[in-house]
PAKOL-133033 format. One record per residue (C-alpha): x, y, z; residue in three letters. Coordinates in nm, 2 decimals. Example, Ala and Ser with C-alpha at 12.3 -4.5 7.8 and 13.67 -1.06 7.14 Angstrom:
% PAKOL-133033
node u = 1.23, v = -0.45, w = 0.78, rest = ALA
node u = 1.37, v = -0.11, w = 0.71, rest = SER
% end
This chain:
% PAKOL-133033
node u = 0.00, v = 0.00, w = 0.00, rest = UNK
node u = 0.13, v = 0.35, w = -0.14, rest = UNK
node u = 0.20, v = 0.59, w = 0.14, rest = UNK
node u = -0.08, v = 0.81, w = 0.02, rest = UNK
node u = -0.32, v = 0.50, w = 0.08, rest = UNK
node u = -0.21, v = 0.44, w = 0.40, rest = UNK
node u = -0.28, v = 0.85, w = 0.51, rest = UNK
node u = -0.63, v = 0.75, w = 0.34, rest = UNK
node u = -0.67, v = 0.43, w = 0.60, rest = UNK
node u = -0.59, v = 0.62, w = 0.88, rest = UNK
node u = -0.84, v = 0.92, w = 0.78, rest = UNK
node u = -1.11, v = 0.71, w = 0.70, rest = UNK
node u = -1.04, v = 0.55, w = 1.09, rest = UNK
node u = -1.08, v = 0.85, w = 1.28, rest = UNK
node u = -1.32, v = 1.02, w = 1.09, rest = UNK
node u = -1.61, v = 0.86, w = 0.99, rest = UNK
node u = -1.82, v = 1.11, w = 0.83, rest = UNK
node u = -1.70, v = 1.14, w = 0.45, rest = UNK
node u = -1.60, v = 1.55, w = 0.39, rest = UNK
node u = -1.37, v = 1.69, w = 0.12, rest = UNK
node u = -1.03, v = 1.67, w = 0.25, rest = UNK
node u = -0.68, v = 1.86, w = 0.15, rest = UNK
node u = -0.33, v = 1.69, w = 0.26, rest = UNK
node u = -0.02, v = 1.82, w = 0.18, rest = UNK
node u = 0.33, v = 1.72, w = 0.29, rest = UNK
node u = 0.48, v = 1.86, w = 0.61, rest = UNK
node u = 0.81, v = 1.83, w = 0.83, rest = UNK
node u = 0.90, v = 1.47, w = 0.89, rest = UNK
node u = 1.12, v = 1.34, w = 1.16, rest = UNK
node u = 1.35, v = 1.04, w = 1.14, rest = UNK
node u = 1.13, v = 0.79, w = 1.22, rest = UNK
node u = 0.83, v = 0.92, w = 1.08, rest = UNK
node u = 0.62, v = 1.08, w = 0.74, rest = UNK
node u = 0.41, v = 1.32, w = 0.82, rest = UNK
node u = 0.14, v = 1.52, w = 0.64, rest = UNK
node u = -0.08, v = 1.77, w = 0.71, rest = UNK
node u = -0.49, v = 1.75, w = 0.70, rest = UNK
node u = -0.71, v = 2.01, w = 0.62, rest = UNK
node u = -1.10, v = 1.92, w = 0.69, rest = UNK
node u = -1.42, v = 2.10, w = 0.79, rest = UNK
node u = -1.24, v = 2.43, w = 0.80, rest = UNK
node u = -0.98, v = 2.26, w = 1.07, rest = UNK
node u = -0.61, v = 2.18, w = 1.05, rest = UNK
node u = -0.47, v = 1.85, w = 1.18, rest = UNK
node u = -0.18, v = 1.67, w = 1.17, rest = UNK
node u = -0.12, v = 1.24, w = 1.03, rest = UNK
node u = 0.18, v = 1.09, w = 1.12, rest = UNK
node u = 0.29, v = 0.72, w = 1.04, rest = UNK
node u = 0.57, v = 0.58, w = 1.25, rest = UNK
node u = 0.76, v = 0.37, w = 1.04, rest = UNK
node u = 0.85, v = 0.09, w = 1.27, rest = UNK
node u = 0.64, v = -0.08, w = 1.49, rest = UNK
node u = 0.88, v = -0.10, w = 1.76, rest = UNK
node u = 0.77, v = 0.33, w = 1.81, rest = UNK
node u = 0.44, v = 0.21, w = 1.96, rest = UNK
node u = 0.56, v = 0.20, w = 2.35, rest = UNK
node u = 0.73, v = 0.54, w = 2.30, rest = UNK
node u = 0.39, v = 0.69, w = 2.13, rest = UNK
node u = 0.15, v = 0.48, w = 2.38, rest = UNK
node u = 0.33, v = 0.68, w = 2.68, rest = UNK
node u = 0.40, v = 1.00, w = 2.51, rest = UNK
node u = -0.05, v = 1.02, w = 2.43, rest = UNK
node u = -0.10, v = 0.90, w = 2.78, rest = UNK
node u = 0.11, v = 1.19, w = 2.91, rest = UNK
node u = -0.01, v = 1.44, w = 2.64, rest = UNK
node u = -0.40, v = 1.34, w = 2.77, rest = UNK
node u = -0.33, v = 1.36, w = 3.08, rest = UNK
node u = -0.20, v = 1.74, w = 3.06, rest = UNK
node u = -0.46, v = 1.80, w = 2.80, rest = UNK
node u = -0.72, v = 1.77, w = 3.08, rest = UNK
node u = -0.55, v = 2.05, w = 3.30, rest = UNK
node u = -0.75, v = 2.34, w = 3.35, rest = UNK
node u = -0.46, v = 2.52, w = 3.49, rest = UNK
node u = -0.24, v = 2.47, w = 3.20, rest = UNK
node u = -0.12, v = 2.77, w = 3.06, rest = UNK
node u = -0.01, v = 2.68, w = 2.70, rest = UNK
node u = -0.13, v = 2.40, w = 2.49, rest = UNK
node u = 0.03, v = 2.08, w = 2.41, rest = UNK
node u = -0.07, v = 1.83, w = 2.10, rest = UNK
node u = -0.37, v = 1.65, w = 2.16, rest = UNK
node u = -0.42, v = 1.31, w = 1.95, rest = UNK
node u = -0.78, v = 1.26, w = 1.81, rest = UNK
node u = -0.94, v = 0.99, w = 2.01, rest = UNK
node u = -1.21, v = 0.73, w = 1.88, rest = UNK
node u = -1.29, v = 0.49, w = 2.14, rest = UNK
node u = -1.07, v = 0.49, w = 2.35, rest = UNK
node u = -0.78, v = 0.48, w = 2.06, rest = UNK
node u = -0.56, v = 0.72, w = 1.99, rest = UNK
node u = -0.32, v = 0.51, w = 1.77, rest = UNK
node u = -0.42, v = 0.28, w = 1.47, rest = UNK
node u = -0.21, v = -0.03, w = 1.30, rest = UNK
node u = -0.22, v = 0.04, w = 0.97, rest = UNK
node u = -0.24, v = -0.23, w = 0.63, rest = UNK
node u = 0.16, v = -0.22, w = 0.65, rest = UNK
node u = 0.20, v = -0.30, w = 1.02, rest = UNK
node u = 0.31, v = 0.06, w = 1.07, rest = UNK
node u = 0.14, v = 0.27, w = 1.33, rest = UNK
node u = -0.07, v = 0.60, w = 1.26, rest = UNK
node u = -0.19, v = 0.93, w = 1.44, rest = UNK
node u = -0.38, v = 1.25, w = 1.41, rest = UNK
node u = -0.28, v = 1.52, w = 1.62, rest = UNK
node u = -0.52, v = 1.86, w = 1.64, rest = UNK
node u = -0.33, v = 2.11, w = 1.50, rest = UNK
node u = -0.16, v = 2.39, w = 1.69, rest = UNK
node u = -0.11, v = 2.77, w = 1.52, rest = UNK
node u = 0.26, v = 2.95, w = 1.61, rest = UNK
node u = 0.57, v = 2.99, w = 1.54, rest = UNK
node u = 0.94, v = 2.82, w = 1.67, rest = UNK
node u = 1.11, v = 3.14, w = 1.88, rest = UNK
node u = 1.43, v = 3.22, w = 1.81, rest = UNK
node u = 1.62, v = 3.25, w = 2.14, rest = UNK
node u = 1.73, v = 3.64, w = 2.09, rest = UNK
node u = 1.48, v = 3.86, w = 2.27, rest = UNK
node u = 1.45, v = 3.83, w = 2.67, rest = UNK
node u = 1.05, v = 3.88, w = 2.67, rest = UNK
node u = 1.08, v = 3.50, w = 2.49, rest = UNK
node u = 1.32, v = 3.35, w = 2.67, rest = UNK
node u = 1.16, v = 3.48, w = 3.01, rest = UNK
node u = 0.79, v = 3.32, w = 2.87, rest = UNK
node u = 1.02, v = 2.97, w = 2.80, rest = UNK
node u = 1.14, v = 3.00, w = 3.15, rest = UNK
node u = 0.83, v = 3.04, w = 3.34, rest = UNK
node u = 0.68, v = 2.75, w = 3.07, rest = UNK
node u = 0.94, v = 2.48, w = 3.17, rest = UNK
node u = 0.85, v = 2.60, w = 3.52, rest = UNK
node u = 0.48, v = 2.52, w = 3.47, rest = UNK
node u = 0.55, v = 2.22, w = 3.29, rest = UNK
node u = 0.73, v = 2.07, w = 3.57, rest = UNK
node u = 0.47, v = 2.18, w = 3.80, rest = UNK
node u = 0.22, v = 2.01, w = 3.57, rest = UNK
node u = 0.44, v = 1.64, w = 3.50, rest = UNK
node u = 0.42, v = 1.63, w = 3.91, rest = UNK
node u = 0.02, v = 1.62, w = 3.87, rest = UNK
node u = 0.02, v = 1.30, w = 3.58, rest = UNK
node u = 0.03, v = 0.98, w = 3.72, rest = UNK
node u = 0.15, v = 0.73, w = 3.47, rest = UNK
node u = 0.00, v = 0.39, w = 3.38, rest = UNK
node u = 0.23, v = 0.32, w = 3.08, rest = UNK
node u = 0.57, v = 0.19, w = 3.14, rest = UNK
node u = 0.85, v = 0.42, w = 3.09, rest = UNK
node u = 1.07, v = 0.36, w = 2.77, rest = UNK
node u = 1.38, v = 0.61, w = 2.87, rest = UNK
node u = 1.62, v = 0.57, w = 3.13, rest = UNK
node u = 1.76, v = 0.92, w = 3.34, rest = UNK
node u = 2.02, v = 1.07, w = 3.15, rest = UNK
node u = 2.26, v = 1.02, w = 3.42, rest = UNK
node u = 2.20, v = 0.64, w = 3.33, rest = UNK
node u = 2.45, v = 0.73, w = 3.03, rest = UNK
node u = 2.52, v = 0.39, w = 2.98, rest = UNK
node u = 2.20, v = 0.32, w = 2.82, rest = UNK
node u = 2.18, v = 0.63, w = 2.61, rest = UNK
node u = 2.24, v = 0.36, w = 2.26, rest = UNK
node u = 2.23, v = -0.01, w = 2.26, rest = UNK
node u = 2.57, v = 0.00, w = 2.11, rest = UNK
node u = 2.72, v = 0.23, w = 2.31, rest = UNK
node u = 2.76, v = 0.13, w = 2.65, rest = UNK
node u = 3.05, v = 0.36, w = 2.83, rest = UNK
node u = 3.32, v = 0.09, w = 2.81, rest = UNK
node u = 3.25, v = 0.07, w = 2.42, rest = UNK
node u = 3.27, v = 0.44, w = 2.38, rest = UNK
node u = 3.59, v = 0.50, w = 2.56, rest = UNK
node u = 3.77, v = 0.18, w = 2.34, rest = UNK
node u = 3.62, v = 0.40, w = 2.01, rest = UNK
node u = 3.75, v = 0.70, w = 2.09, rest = UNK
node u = 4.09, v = 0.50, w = 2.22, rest = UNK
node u = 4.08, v = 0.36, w = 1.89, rest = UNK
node u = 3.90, v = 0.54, w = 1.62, rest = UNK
node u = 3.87, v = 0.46, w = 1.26, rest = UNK
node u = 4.05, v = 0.62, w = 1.00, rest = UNK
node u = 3.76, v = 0.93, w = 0.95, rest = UNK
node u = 3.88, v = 1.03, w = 1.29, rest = UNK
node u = 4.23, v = 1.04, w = 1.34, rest = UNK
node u = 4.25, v = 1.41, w = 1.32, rest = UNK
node u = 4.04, v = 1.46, w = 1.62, rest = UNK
node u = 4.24, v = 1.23, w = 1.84, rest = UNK
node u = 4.31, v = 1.53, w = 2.13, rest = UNK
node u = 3.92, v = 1.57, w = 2.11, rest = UNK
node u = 3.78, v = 1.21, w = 2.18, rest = UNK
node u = 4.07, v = 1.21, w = 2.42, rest = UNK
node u = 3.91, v = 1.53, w = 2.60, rest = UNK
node u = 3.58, v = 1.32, w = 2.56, rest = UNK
node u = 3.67, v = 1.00, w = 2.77, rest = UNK
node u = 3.80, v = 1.24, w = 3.05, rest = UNK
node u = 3.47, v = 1.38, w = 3.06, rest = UNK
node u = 3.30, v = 1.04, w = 3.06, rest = UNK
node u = 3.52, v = 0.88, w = 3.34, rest = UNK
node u = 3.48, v = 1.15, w = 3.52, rest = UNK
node u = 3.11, v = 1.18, w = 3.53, rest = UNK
node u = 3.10, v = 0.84, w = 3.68, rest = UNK
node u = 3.20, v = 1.00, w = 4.01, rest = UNK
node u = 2.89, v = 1.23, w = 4.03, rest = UNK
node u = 2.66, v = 0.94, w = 4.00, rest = UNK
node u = 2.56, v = 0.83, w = 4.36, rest = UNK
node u = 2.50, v = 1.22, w = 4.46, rest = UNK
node u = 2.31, v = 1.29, w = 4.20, rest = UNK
node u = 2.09, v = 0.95, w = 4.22, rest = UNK
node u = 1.99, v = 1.11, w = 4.57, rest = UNK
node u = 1.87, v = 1.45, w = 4.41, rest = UNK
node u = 1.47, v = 1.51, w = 4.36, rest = UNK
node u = 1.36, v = 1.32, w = 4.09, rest = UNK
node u = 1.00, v = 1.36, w = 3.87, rest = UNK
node u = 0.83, v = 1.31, w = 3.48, rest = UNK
node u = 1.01, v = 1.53, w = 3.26, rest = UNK
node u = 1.01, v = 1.63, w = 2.91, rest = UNK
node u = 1.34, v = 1.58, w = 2.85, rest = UNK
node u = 1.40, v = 1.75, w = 2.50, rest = UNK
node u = 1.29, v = 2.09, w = 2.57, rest = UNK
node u = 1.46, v = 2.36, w = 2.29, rest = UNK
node u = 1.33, v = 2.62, w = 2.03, rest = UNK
node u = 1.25, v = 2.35, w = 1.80, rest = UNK
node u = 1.00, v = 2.18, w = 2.06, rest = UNK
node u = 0.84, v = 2.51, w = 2.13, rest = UNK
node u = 0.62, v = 2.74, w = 1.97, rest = UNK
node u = 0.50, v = 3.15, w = 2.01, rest = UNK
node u = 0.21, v = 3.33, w = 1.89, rest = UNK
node u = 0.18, v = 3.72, w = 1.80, rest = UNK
node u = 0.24, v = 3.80, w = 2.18, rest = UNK
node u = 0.64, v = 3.60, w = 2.16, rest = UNK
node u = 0.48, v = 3.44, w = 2.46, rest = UNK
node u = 0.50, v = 3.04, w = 2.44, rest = UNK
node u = 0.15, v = 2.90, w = 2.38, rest = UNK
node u = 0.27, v = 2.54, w = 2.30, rest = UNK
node u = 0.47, v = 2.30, w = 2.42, rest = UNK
node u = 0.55, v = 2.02, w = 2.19, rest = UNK
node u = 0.70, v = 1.65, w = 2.12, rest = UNK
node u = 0.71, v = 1.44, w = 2.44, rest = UNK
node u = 0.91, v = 1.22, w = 2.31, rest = UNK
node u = 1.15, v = 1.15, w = 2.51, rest = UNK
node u = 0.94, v = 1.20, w = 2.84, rest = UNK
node u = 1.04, v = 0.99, w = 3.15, rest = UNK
node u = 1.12, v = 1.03, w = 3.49, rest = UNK
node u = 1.45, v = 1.17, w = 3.54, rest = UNK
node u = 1.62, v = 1.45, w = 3.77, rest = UNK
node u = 1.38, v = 1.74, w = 3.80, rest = UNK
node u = 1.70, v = 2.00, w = 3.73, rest = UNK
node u = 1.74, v = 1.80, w = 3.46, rest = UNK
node u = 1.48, v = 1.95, w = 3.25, rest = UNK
node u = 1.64, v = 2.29, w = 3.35, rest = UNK
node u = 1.98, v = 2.20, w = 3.20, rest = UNK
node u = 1.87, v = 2.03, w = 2.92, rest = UNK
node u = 1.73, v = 2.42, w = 2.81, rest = UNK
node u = 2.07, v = 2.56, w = 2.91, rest = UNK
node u = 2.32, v = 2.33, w = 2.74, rest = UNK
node u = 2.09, v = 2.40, w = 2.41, rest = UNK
node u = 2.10, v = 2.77, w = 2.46, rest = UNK
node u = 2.54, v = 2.75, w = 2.49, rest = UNK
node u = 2.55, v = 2.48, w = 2.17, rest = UNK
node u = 2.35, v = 2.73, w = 2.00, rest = UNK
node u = 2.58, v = 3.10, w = 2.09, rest = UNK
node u = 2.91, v = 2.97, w = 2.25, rest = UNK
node u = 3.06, v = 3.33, w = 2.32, rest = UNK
node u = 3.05, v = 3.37, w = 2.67, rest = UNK
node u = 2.84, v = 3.66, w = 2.74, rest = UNK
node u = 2.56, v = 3.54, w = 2.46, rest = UNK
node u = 2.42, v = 3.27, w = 2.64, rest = UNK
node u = 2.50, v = 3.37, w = 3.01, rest = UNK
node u = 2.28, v = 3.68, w = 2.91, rest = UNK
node u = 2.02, v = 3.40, w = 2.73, rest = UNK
node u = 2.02, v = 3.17, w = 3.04, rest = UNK
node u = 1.97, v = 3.48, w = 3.30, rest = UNK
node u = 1.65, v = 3.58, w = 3.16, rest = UNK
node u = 1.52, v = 3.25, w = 3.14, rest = UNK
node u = 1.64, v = 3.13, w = 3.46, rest = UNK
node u = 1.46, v = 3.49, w = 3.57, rest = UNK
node u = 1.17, v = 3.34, w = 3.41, rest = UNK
node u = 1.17, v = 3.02, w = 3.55, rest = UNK
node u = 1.23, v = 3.11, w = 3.89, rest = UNK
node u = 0.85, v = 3.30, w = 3.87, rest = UNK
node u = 0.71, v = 2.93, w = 3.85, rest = UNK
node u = 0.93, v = 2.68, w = 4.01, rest = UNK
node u = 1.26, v = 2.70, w = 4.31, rest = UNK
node u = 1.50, v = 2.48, w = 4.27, rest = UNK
node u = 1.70, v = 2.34, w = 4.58, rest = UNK
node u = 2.07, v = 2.45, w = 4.63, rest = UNK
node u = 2.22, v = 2.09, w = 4.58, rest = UNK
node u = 2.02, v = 2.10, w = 4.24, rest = UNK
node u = 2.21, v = 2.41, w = 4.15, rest = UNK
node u = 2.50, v = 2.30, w = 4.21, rest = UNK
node u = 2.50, v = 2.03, w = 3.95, rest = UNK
node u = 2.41, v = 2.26, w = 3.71, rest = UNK
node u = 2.75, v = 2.24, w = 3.48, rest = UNK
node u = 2.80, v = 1.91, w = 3.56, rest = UNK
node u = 2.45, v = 1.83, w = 3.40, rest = UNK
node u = 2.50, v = 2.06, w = 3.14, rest = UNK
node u = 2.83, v = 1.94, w = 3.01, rest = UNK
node u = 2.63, v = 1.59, w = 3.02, rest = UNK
node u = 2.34, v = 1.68, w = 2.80, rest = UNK
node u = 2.66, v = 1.75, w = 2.55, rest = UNK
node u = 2.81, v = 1.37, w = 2.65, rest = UNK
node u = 2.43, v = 1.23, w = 2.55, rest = UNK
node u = 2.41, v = 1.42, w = 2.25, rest = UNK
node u = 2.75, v = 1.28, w = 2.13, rest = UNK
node u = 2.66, v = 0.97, w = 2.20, rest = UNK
node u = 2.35, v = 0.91, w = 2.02, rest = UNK
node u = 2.56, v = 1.07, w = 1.73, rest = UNK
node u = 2.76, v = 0.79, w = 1.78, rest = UNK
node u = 2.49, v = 0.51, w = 1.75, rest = UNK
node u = 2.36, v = 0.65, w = 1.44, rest = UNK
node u = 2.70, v = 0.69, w = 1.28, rest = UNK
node u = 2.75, v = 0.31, w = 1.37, rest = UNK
node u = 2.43, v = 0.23, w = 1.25, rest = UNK
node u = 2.48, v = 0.36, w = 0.96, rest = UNK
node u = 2.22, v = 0.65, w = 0.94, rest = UNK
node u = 2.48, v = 0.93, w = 0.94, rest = UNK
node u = 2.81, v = 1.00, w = 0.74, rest = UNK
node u = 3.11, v = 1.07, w = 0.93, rest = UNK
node u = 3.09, v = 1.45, w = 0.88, rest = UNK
node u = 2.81, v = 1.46, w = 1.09, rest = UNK
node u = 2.98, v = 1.26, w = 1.42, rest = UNK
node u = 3.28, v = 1.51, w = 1.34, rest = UNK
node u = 3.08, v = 1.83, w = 1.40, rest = UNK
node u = 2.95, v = 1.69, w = 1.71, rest = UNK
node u = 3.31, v = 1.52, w = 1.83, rest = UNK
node u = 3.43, v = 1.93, w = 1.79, rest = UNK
node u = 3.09, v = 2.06, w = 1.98, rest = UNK
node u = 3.15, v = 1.79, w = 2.26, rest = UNK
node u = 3.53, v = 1.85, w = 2.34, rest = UNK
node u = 3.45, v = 2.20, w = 2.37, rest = UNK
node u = 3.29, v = 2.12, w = 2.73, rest = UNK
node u = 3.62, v = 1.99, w = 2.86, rest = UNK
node u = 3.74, v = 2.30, w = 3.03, rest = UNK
node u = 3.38, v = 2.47, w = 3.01, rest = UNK
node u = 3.28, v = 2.32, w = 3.37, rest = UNK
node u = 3.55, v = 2.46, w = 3.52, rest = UNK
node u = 3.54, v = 2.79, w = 3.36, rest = UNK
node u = 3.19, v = 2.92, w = 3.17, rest = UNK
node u = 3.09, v = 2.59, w = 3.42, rest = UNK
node u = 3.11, v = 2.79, w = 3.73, rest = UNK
node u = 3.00, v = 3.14, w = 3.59, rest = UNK
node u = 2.68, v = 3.00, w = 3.48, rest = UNK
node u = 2.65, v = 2.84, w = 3.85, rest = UNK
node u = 2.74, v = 3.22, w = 4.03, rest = UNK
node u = 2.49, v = 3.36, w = 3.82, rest = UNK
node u = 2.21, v = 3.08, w = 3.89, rest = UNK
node u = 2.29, v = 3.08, w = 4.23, rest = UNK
node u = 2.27, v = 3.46, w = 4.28, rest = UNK
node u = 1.92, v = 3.48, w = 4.09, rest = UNK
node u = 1.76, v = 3.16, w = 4.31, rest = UNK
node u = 1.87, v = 3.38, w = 4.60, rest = UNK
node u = 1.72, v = 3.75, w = 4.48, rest = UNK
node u = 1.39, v = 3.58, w = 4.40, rest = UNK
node u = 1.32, v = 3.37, w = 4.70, rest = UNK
node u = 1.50, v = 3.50, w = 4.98, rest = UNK
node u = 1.28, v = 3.82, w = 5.01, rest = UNK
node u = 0.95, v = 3.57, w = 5.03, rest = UNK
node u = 1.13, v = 3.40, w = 5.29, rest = UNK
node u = 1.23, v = 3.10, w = 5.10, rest = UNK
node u = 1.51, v = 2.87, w = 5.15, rest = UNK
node u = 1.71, v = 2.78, w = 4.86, rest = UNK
node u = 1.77, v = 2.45, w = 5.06, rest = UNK
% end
């Protein structure tokens, strides 16, 4: 069955009254095609994942998406599949699995005005306060990203640090940087126990410019692909959104002066605890270690060329130094803005 047939199937499954309809092609991601439905005047969105191994991941990502849908306190929308009895996902002629999503009107930000990245602040803080209302039934698919081991079935930490030992041919001019990269591996390991013992809840887990959206106010009115939700560190979510923002601007003052008016933000919805801050570059400079590795996995798996690996090899050795350096700005910075918005309200920071 032609892709085009199987859209058709999965249309035909979730509506059953019989109206003219207009689909057109939309952004796809890597493991799915997606199109765009027009249909009584509103917009949706059909997605086909193409392996039938995505339906755990989906499963829990509708359950969650539900769930938060249902919040009246919610102050920004988040995709809500289209139900029929009690299904929100359908197996099509092909085995694959399909969607529809309701459509949601806005645009992707673009990180350079501090109204934005204050509205993403208070948004992540919202969200977090939201996650620790939905109680999950499905089982979790992702492990906590201090879990790095388990970031790529091929890529267990032992197997990383022999590659970048020993690195094909492609790679022999970026020796000093894999070099720089199994320092930062080993020495995460030490931070593991402490940071097992830090608050943990649901989080997104993925949260950037590209999983966000803004209407005509540059306020975020969406919150988008839940993905990779599971339950993780709840500062987590926090540095996730600041390791983005420095991969993004790496000069110094850029993306202190990004993270200070969405930490501003965030600290309107949400206080973090003082131990939580304090991991702050350590967890930032390991969003980076994650990222490199699922680069990894796909280049072994043959998805990506080496060119790709190589930009993120450069990106990655780049954090070497950082923690110690940019690392402990970013914490002085943090640390002072927890204080000036919660000491006056007679807060503790811990």
């Amino acid at each position: 069955m032609s892709v085009e047939n199987e859209f058709t199937f999965l249309i035909d499954y979730f509506f059953l009254e019989k109206v003219p309809v207009n689909i057109y092609e939309g952004k796809s991601g890597y493991n799915n095609t997606t199109r765009y439905l027009n249909r009584n005047n509103q917009t949706y969105i059909l997605r086909i994942y193409e392996t039938h191994n995505e339906e755990a991941k989906v499963r829990l990502e509708h359950e969650v998406l539900l769930k938060l849908s249902r919040l009246s306190d919610l102050p920004f929308k988040v995709p809500v599949p289209v139900v029929k009895e009690g299904n929100s996902l359908v197996q099509l002629p092909s085995k694959k699995i399909g969607c529809i999503y309701h459509y949601i009107e806005g645009d992707n930000p673009v990180f350079n005005n501090e109204d934005v990245l204050f509205s993403f602040g208070q948004s992540v803080g919202h969200l977090l306060n939201a996650l620790q209302k939905v109680e999950i039934k499905q089982p979790l698919v992702y492990r906590p990203y201090y879990e790095i081991e388990h970031t790529h079935p091929k890529c267990p930490v032992s197997k990383v640090l022999e590659w970048c030992s020993n690195p094909p041919d492609f790679f022999q001019g970026y020796k000093s940087e894999l070099e720089g990269i199994s320092t930062m591996l080993m020495n995460f390991q030490a931070n593991i126990p402490f940071l097992k013992s830090l608050p943990h809840q649901i989080i997104h887990g993925d949260l950037n410019a590209s999983n966000v959206l803004v209407g005509a106010d540059q306020t975020i009115n969406a919150i988008l692909d839940f993905e990779f939700i599971t339950e993780d560190l709840r500062v987590m979510e926090v540095a996730v959104c600041m390791s983005d923002m420095i991969s993004q601007d790496t000069i110094e003052d850029g993306y202190l002066k990004q993270i200070r008016h969405f930490y501003a933000g965030f600290s309107t919805t949400m206080s973090l605890l003082a131990s939580e801050i304090e991991v702050l570059p350590i967890l930032v400079q390991l969003r980076r270690l994650d990222v490199f590795i699922h680069f990894l996995g796909r280049y072994l798996d043959g998805i990506d060329d080496p060119s790709v690996l190589k930009e993120q090899i450069t990106k990655t050795a780049a954090y070497r130094y950082w923690i110690d350096d940019g690392g402990q700005k970013l914490l002085h910075m943090v640390s002072e803005l927890n204080e000036a918005y919660f000491q006056p309200l007679g807060h503790k920071s811990d």
